[in-house]
C-alpha positions as CSV (number, residue, x, y, z in Angstrom):
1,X,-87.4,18.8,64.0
2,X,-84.9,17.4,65.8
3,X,-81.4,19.8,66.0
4,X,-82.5,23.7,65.9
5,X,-83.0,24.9,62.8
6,X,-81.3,28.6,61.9
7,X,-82.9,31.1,59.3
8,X,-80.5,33.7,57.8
9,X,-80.2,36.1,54.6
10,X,-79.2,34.0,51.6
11,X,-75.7,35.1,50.4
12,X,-74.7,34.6,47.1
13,X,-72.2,32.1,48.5
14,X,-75.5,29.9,49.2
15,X,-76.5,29.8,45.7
16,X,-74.7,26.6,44.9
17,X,-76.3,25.0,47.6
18,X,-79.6,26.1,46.6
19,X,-79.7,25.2,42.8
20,X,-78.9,21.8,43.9
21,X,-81.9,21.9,45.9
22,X,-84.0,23.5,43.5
23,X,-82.8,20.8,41.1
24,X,-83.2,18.0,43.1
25,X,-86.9,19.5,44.1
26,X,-88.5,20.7,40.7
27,X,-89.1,19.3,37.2
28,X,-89.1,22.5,36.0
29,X,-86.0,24.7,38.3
30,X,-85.1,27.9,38.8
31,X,-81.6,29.0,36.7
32,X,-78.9,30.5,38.6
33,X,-79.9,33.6,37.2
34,X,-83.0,33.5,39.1
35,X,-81.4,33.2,42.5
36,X,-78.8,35.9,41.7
37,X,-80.8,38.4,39.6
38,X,-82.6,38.0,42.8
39,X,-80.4,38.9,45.6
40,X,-78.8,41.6,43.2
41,X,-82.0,43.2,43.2
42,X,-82.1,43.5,47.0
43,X,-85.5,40.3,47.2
44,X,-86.1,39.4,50.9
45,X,-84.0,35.8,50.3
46,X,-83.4,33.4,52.9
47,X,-82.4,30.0,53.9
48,X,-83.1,27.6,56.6
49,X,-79.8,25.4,57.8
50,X,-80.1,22.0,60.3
51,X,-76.3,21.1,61.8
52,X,-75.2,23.1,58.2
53,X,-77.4,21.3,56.2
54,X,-79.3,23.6,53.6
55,X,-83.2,22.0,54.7
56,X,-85.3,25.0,53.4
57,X,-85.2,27.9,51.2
58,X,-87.9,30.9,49.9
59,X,-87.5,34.4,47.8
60,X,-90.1,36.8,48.3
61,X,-90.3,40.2,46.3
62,X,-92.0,43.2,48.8
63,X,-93.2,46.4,47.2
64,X,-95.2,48.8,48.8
65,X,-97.6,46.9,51.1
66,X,-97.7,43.7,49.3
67,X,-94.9,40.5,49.4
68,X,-95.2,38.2,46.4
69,X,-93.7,34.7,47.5
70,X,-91.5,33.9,44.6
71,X,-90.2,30.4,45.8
72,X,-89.9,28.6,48.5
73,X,-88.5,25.0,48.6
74,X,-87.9,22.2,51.2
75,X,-85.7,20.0,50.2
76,X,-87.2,16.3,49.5
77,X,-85.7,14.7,52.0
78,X,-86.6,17.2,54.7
79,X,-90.2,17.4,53.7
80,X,-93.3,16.9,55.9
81,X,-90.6,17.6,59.0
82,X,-92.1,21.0,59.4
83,X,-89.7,23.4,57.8
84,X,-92.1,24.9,54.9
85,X,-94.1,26.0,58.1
86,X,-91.2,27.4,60.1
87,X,-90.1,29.6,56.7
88,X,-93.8,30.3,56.1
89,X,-94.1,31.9,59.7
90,X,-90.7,33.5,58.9
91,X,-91.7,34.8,55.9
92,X,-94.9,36.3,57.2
93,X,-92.8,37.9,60.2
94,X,-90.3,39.8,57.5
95,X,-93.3,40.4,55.0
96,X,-95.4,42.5,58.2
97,X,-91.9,44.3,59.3
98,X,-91.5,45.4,55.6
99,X,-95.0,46.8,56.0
100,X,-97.0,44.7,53.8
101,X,-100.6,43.8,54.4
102,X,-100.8,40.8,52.5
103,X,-99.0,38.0,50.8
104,X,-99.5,36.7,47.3
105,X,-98.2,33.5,45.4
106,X,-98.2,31.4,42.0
107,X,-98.6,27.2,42.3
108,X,-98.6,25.2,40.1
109,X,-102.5,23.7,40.7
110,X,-101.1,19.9,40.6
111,X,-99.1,21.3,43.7
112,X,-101.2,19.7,46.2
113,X,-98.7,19.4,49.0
114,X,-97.9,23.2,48.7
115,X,-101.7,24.3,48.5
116,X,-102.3,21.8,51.8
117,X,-99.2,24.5,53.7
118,X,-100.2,27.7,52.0
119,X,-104.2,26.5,52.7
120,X,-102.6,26.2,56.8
121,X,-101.1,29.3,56.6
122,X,-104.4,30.9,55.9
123,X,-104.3,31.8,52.2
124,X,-106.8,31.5,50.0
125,X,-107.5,31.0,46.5
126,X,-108.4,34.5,44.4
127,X,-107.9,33.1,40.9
128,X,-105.8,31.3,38.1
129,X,-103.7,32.3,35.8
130,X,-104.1,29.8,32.5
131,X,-101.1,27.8,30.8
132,X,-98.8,30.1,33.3
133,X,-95.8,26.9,33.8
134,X,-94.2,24.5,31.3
135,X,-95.3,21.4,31.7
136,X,-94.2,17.6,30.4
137,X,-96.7,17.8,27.9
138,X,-98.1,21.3,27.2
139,X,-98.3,23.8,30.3
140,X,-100.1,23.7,33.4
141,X,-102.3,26.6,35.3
142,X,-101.2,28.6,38.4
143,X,-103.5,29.0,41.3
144,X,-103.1,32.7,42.4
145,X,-103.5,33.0,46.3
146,X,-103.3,35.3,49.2
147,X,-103.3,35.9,52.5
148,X,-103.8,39.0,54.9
149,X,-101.1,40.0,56.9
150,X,-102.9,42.1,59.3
């Protein structure tokens, strides 16, 4: 990381920014509604700017003492630079302030890079959830994971 990266609220004025991203990142994106149904609905949103560059983005849903990492995304050419680690520890930070006691999370099990940062952040694997994403051919299982927060 080279300039200072800055984490704010996502805005719905950032939601251009971030389908690009999520385009550019997934084979299978979120839709605009996604982002926007989310921020309507008041989802701990945020994203992570370098010299005004959108680098890093994640939307987590917090009920009662639980937050359910929704999506987070780096984009590709910022990858491996640190950022998924900087949200991550950002996202933990807003997740304990909110309350919850732990974290959970969907991936795609293919996902290998994410399962390497969520495996560093200390989660762990408590089951799968079968056919859960579309797929090229077919669909693909989640891994469900968590993490304490306390």
């Amino acid at each position: 990381m080279n300039a200072l990266p800055r984490i704010a609220p996502m805005r719905i004025d950032d939601v251009d920014t971030v389908l690009a991203t999520e385009q550019e990142a997934h084979a299978f994106p979120w839709v605009r509604a996604n982002f926007g149904d989310s921020l309507a609905a008041g989802y701990s949103a945020w994203v992570c700017h370098v010299d005004g560059v959108l680098v890093c983005y994640a939307v987590m849903l917090l009920v009662l003492d639980e937050a359910h990492l929704l999506n987070i995304t780096v984009k590709p050419a910022w990858q491996r630079h640190g950022y998924g680690m900087l949200m991550m520890t950002h996202l933990f930070s807003a997740a304990r302030a909110h309350g919850a006691q732990r974290m959970l999370l969907e991936m795609r099990r293919s996902n290998q890079a994410g399962a390497g940062l969520y495996r560093r952040c200390g989660f762990t694997d408590i089951g799968q959830r079968k056919d859960y994403y579309a797929a090229a051919v077919g669909r693909e299982d989640a891994l469900v994971m968590a993490a304490s927060l306390s």
